[in-house]
Every structure is written in C-alpha cells, then in structure tokens.
MILUM-981412 format. One record per residue (C-alpha): chain; x, y, z; residue in three letters. Coordinates in pm, whole numbers. Layout:
N
NODE  tiro       X       Y       Z  drendo
NODE     A       X       Y       Z     ALA
...
***
This chain:
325
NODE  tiro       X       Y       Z  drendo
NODE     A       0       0       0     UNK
NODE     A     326     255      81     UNK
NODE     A     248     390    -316     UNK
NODE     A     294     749    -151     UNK
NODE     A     609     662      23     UNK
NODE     A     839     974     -34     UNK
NODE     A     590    1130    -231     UNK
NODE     A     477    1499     -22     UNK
NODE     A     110    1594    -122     UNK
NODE     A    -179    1887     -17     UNK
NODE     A    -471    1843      90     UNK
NODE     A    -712    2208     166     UNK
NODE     A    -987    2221     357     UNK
NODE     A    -829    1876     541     UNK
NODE     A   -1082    1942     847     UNK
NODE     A   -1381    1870     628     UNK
NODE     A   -1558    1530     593     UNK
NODE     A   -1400    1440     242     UNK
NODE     A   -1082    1544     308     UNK
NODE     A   -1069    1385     637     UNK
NODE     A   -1108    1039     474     UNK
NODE     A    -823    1157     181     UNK
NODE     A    -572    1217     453     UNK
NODE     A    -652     939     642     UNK
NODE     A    -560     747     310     UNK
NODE     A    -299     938     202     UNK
NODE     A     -95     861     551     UNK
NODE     A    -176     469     488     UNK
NODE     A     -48     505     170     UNK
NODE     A     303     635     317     UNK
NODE     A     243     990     206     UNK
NODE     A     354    1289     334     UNK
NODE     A      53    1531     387     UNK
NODE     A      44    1877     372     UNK
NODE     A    -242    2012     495     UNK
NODE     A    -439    2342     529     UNK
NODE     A    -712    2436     817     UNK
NODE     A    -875    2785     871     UNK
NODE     A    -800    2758    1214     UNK
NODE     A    -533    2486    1318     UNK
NODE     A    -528    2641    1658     UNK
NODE     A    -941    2454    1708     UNK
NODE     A    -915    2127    1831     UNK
NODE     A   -1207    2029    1718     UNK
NODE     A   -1105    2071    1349     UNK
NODE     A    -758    1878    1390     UNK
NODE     A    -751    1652    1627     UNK
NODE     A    -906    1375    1464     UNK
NODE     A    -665    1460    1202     UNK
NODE     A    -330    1484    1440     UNK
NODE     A    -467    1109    1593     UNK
NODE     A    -428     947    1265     UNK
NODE     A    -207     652    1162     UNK
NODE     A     107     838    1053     UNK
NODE     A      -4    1139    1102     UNK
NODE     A     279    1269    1383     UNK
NODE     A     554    1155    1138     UNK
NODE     A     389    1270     803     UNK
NODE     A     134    1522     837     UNK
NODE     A     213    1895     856     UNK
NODE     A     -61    2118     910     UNK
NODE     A    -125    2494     781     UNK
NODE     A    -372    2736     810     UNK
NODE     A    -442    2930     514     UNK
NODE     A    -759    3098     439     UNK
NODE     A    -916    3071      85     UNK
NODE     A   -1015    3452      36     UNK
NODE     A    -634    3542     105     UNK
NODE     A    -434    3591    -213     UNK
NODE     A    -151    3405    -224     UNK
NODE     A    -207    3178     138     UNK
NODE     A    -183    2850     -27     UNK
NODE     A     195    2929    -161     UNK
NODE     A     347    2776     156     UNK
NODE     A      88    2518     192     UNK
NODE     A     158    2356    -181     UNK
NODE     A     552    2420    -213     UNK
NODE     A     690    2119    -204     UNK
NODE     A     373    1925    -353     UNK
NODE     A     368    1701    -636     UNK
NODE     A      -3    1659    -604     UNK
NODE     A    -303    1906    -481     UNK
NODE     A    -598    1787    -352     UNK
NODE     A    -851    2098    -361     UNK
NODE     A   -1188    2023    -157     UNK
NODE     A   -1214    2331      58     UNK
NODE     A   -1525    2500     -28     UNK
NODE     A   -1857    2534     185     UNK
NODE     A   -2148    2348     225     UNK
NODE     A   -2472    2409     391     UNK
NODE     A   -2785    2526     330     UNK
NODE     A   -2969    2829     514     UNK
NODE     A   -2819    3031     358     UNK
NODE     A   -2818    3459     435     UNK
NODE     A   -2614    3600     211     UNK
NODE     A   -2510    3366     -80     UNK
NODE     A   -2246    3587    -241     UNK
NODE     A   -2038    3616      64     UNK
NODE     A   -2114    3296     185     UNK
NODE     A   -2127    3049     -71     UNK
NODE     A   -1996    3181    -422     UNK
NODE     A   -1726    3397    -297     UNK
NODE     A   -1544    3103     -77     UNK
NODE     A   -1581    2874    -364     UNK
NODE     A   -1491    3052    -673     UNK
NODE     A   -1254    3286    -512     UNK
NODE     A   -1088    3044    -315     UNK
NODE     A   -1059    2795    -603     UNK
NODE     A    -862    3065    -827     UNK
NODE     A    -630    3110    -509     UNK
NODE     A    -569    2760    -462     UNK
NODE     A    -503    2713    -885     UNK
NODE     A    -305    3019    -906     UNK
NODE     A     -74    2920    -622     UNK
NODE     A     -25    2619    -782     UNK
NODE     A      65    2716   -1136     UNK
NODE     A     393    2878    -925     UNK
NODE     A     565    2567    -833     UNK
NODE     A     621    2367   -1141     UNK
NODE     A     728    2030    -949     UNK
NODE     A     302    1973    -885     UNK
NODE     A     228    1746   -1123     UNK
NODE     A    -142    1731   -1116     UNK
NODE     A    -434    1883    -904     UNK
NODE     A    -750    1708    -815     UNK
NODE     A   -1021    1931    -743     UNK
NODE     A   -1303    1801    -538     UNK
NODE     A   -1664    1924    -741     UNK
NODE     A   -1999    1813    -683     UNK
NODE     A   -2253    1611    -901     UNK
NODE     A   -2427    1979    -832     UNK
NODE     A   -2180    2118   -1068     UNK
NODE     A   -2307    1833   -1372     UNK
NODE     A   -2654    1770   -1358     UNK
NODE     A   -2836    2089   -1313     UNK
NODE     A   -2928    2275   -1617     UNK
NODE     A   -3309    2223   -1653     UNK
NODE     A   -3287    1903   -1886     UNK
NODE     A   -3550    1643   -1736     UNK
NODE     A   -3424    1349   -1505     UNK
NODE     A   -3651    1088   -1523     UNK
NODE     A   -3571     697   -1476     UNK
NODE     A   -3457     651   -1880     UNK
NODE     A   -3213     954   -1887     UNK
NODE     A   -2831     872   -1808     UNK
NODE     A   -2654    1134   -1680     UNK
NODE     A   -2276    1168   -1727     UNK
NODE     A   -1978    1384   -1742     UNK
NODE     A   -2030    1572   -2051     UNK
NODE     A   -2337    1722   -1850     UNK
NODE     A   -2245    2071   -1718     UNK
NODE     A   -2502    2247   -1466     UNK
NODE     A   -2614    2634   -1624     UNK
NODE     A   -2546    2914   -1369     UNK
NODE     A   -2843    3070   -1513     UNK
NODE     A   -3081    2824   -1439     UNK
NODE     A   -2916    2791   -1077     UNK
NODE     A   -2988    3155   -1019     UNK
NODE     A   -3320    3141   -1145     UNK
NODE     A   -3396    2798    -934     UNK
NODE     A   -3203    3014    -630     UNK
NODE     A   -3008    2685    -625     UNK
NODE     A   -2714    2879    -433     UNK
NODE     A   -2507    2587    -341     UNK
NODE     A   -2481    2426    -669     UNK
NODE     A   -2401    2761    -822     UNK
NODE     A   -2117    2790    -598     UNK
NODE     A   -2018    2484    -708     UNK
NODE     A   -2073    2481   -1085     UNK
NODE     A   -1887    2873   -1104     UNK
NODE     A   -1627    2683    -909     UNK
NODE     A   -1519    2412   -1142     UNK
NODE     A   -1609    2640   -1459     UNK
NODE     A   -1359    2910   -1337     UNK
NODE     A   -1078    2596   -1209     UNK
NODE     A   -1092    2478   -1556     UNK
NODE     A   -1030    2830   -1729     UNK
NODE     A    -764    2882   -1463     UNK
NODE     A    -607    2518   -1526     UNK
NODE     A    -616    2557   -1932     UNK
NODE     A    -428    2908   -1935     UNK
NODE     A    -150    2803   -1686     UNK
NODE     A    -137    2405   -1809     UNK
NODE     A    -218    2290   -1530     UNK
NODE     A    -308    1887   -1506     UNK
NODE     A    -611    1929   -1358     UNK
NODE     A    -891    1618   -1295     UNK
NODE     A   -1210    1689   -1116     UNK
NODE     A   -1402    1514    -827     UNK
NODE     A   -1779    1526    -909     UNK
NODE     A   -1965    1298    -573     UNK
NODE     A   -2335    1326    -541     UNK
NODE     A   -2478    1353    -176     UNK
NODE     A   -2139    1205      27     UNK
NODE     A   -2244     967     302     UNK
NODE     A   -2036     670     566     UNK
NODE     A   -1886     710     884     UNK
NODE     A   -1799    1055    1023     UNK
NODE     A   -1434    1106    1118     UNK
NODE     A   -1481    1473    1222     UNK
NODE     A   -1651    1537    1542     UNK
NODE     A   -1846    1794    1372     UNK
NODE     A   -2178    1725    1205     UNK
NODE     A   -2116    1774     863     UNK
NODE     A   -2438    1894     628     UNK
NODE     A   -2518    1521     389     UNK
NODE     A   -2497    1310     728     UNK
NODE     A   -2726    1559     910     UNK
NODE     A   -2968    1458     640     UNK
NODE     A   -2958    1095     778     UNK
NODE     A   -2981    1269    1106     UNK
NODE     A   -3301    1384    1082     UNK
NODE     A   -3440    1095     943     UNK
NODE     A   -3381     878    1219     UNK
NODE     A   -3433    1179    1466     UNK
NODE     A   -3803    1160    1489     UNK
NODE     A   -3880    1397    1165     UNK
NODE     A   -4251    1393    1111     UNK
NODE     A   -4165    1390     728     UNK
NODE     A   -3905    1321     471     UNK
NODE     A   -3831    1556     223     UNK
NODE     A   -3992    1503    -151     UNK
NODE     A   -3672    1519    -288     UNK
NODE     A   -3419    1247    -506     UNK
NODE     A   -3074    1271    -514     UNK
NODE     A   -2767    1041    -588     UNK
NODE     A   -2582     912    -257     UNK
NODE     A   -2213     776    -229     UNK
NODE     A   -2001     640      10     UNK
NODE     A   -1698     862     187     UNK
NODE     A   -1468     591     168     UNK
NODE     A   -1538     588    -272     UNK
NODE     A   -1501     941    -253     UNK
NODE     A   -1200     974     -82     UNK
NODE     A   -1004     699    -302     UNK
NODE     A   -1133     845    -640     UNK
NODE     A    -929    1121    -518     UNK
NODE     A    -605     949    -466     UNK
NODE     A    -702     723    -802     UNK
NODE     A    -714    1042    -983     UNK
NODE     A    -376    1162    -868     UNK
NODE     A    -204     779    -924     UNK
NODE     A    -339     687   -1272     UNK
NODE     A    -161     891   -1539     UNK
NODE     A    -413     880   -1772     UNK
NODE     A    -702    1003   -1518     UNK
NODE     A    -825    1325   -1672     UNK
NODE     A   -1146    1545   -1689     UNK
NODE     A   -1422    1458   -1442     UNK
NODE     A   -1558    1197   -1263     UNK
NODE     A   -1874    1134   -1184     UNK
NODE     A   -1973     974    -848     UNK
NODE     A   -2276     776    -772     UNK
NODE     A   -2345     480    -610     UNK
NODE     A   -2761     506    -655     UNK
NODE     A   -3000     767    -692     UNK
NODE     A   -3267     716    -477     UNK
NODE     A   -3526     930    -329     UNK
NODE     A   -3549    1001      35     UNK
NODE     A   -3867     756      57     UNK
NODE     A   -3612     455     -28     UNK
NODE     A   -3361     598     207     UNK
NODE     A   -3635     558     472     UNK
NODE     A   -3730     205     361     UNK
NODE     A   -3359      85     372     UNK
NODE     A   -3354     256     685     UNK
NODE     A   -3634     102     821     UNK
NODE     A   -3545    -266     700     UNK
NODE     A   -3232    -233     910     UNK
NODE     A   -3340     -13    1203     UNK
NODE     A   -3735    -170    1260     UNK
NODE     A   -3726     -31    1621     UNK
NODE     A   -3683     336    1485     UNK
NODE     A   -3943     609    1441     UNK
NODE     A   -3877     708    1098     UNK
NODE     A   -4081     940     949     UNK
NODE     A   -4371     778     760     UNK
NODE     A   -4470    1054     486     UNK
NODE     A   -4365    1284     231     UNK
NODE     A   -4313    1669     345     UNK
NODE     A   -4567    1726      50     UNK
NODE     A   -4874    1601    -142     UNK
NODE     A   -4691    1625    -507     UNK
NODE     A   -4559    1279    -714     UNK
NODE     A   -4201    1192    -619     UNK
NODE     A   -3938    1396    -736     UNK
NODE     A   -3820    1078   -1003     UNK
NODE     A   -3524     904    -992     UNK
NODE     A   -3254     933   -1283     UNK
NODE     A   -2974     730   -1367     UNK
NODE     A   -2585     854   -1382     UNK
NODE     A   -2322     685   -1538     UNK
NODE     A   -2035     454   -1340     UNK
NODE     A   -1866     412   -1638     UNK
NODE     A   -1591     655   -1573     UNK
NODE     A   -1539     612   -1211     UNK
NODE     A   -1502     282   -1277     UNK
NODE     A   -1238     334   -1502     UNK
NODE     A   -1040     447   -1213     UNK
NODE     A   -1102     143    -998     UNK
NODE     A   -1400     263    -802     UNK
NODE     A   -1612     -47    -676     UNK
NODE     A   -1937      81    -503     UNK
NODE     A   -1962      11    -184     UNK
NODE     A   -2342       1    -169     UNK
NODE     A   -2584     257     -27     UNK
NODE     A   -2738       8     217     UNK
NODE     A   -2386     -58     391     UNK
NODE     A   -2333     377     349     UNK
NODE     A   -2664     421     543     UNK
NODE     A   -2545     163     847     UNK
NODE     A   -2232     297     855     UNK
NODE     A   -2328     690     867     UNK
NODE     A   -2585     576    1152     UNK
NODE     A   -2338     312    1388     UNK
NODE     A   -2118     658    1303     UNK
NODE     A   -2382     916    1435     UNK
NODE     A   -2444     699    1760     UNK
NODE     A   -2050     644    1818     UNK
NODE     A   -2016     994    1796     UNK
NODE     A   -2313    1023    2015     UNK
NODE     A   -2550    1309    1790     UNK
NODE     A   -2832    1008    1847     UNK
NODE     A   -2861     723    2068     UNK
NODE     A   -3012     376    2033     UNK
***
C-alpha cells in the first residue's frame, strides 16, 4: 500500500468530511501530507486529524484561508499533487455571495493560481460536486443517463435560487479556465450527496440529512438525489492523482434514490426506529434518474453500496453520540 512513500502531497480544507477520509488514506499510503485548516489552533477541526495513523511523522498542518491571495503558496511548495476540496457546504443560507460563491470561486482561483507557481506539482484534483453536472433544466426521469459531458447552467441555478450548486458549478467552470491558461493537469471530483462514517466530530451537512431521518422527523423531504459512500469518494481522489491517464471529471454515484427509499432501507435495518412515515408534501415523487459509473469505474472505483453507506453513517452518528439507540 506505501504507493505514496516519499511522495509529499496537499490536501485544503483537510478538516472537512472528504478530506478527512483523503488524509486518512494518504498517511496509509506512506504519504507525506500537507495540509491546510482555517483555524489549526481549534481542536475540534484537527484533532481527529493529528490522531491518525502516521499522522505525527507525516502530516504537517497549515492554516491558510481561501479569500487570502496568495495563502496556499506555503501550503503547496513542495507538492507534487493538490488535492482541492475546501469549499462550503450548507444550506440556510443569508447572504449567498459572501457565503457560498465567494469562498468557492474565489478560493478555487487562489488555490489554482498558487499552484501554477511551483512547477514540481504534477497534477491537481479538485473536489466538485454532481451539483456542478446535472443541473441545467434538462429532465431526469428513470430513462435519462446522466454523465460527465453534462455541465449544470449558472443561469438556471440563479433562477432555481439553487445557491449551493451555483457555488459549485462557477467553481469548477472558473478551475478549468484557470487550469487551461497556466497548463495545469487538472482532474475533477464530481460525488453526489457524500455519506459513511464521520471522522470529524463535527456534524457535517449530507450526514445531518440521515440525522433527521432517524431523529423523529414527522416527514421526509420530496426530494431524489444520488448518494455515495466517503470511503469511494475519498479513493477516487487518490485514483485520480495515481493513474496517469485520469483526466477530466468523474462522476460519483453509487444510486439515486429518493429520500422515501432511504427511509425504507432505513427502516429494513433499524425496525425499532421512528422514521418518518410521509412525504413533506402532497406532489408525485421527485423521479429518480440514472448517472453513469462508467468513468469512475475506469479508475477502480467499486461501489460500496448505499445500504452498507446508510449503516455505517448511523453506527457513526451513535458512536459519535448526535443520536442514541
């Protein structure tokens, strides 16, 4: 497994759920990780991280903020591979500009332009979103197969005040600009809704959804999306950095299901549970859609399926004691 060994890599954003799991990897995998926090000074954003396997030998961390110019430098000098997955995530969202779209465009160009300074980085893998492919006001219904050749329109996301996936989908259009004029090897990350066990002691937004499922929510939400394990997230990443030939997105999705299904998987394996028992409205299902595997598969990527995902995320939830059973 020591493919890494010798080999010093970055990781931003390293206190989030993703890039949790990538570092956690990366160490096993006898790399050296550099990695950037907003605040390493929190304990509750790195030390989960500083308690990892290898981590007191190989893992240096920074703090670097993504709206300051030029605070990645010292974070990827050094790197032959940049793993990009700070950006926010969450939903109630105030003021989206400042909140959402700065962070994640903004901080992206930071992150890229640093890069394209140290010519020993040999490739950057930027962590995206399924948000960033699929929304652009084409119907998803069960025949249509979505895949990477899909790009969402910001239009349509400001029209649909879908503020979150136009953070995302300005964030990988403006990486790719960025990566084309300074030739940068760039290969992008796109997971649907990320679930599996929590390493962070924080709650982290796509496991609170399973939260509040098995929290005693009257309802669940009349809404479909695609749902993917950590764990398939997190290696994708280091796939994408290993295989030479890895380039241009990847899609990630395991199954797209809607939140009724979630609740009958949940229910099959949790019978004791009060799970909510209908939908938060009167319409027809939100349908389900397929999206390709083809690609991800290309890099390796078994599935681990959403069933085991769902256990996992909840045995997580109760370890780190947000619900008890």
């Amino acid at each position: 497994m020591s493919s890494g060994a010798g080999k010093i890599v970055c990781v931003t954003g390293a206190s989030g759920y993703i890039a949790s799991w990538l570092v956690k990897l990366l160490l096993q995998r006898g790399y050296t990780v550099k990695a950037s926090v907003r605040d390493p000074n929190d304990p509750r954003k790195t030390e989960h991280l500083r308690a990892l396997d290898g981590a007191q030998e190989r893992l240096q961390l920074f703090k670097a903020n993504l709206l300051d110019e030029g605070s990645f430098d010292s974070v990827v000098d050094g790197c032959e591979g940049v793993f990009h997955t700070a950006s926010p995530f969450y939903h109630d969202v105030k003021d989206p500009q400042a909140e959402l779209l700065d962070p994640a465009v903004k901080g992206t160009l930071n992150v890229l332009t640093s890069c394209a300074k140290f010519p020993k980085i040999k490739r950057v893998v930027l962590t995206s979103s399924i948000a960033a492919v699929a929304y652009n006001g084409k119907p998803r219904t069960p025949e249509v197969v979505v895949d990477e050749t899909w790009f969402s329109d910001p239009e349509f996301c400001r029209e649909s005040k879908l503020w979150y996936v136009l953070s995302k989908t300005l964030a990988e259009n403006a990486a790719w600009e960025v990566a084309k004029e300074k030739g940068i090897d760039m290969v992008a990350i796109n997971p649907a809704m990320v679930i599996g066990p929590l390493l962070q002691p924080t709650l982290n937004t796509s496991a609170a959804a399973v939260l509040s499922l098995i929290k005693g929510s009257q309802t669940f939400p009349n809404a479909t999306f695609g749902w993917v394990d950590v764990k398939d997230v997190a290696n994708a990443h280091i796939q994408a950095f290993e295989i030479p030939s890895a380039s241009g997105r990847y899609c990630l999705v395991e199954r797209v299901a809607h939140y009724s299904e979630v609740v009958n998987i949940l229910h099959n394996r949790y019978p004791s549970f009060q799970l909510p028992q209908k939908c938060a409205d009167d319409k027809p299902y939100v349908p389900t859609y397929q999206v390709s595997k083809e690609r991800a598969q290309s890099l390796g990527i078994e599935f681990i399926p959403l069933e085991v995902s769902l256990k996992e995320t909840v045995e997580s939830l109760k370890e780190k004691e947000f619900v008890s059973f």
